[in-house]
N, C-alpha and C positions, 0 to 999 in steps of 0.2 A: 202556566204551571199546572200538572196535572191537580184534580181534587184526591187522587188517593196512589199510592205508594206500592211497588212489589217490593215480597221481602229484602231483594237485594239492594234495593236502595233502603230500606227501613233499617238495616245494618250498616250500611256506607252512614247513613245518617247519624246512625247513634251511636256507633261506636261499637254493638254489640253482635257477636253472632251471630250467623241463621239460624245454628239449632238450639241456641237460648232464647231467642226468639220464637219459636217454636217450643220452648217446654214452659217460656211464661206463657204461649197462648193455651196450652194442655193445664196448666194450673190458672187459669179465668183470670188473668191479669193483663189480656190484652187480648183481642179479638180482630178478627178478618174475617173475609166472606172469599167465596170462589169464582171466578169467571168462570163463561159458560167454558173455558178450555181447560176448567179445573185449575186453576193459579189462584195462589192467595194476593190478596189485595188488601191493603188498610190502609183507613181515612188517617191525614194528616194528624189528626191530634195522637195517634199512637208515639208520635216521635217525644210529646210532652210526657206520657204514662211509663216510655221506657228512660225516661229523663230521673224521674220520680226512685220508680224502682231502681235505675243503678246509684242514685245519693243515697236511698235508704239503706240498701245494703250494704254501699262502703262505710256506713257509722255502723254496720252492723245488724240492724232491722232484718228481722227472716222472712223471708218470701211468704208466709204464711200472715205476720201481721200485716206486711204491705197489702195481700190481699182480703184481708180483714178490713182495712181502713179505707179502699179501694170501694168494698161492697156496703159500705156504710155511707158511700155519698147519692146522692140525689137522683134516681135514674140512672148509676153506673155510670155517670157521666163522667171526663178526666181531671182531674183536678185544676180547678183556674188557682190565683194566687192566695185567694185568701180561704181554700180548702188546702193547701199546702200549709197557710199559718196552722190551720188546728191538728192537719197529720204530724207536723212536726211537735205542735204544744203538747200532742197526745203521747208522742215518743219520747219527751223531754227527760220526766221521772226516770224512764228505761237506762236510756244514755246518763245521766248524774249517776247512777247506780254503777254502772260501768265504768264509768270514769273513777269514780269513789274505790274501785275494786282494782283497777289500773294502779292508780298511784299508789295503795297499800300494797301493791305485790310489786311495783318496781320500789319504794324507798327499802321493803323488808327482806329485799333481795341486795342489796347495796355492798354486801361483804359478802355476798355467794358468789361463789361460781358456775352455780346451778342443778349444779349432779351433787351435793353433799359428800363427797368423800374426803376435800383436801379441808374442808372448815366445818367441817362437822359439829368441832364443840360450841362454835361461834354462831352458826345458824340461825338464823330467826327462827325457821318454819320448824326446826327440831321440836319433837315433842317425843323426851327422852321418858319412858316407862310407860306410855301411852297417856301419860294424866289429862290428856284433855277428851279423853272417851266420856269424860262423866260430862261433858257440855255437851256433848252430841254427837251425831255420824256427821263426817266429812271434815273438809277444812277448817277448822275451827278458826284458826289465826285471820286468815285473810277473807275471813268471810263478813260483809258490810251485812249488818240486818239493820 
């Protein structure tokens, strides 16, 4: 088995693109080097980091914190299992929040249709005369603090 990977099998492997593969290596979430014929190359453990990156993102996680928490371990090294315990204990708060903000806008949507025209009087999110400007800018109703 080779020690290191061209992009196209790094794709076959993971499931992801060449050229997101390429715009995680352009935002520092995953690295390669060039043979001397100019090809990318990466060592076997990129298949774990792009493992990493696509669970974070499907909960949501931005490319920006994944590589925030990326650049927070040891050497830039790939995350073994129990650096995955604490990226995810880190993102925990993130996700309950999300979730907490989820379930309030699907149970408060429960009698909507969505667009407000046919249940207008019935509405959760209606805020008839603006009265909730005096709480503050934005969503007031669905917003978890």
């Amino acid at each position: 088995m080779a020690s290191e990977l061209t992009v196209g099998e790094v794709a076959k492997r993971s499931g992801v693109a060449v050229s997101a593969l390429h715009f995680y290596e352009t935002r520092g979430l995953i690295h390669s080097h060039r043979t001397a014929g100019n090809q990318r190359r990466y060592a076997r453990d990129v298949l774990r980091r792009v493992a990493v990156i696509r669970i974070a993102q499907d909960v949501g996680i931005s490319l920006a914190d994944i590589a925030a928490a990326f650049a927070a371990l040891p050497d830039g090294r790939t995350p073994t299992r129990e650096d995955w315990s604490l990226l995810s204990t880190g993102w925990r708060h993130d996700l309950d929040h999300r979730i907490e903000q989820l379930k309030k806008l699907r149970d408060g949507l429960t009698d909507c249709i969505g667009c407000g025209c046919m249940s207008i009087d019935k509405c959760p999110l209606r805020n008839r005369e603006d009265r909730l400007a005096r709480q503050g800018p934005g969503p007031r109703r669905l917003l978890v603090e």
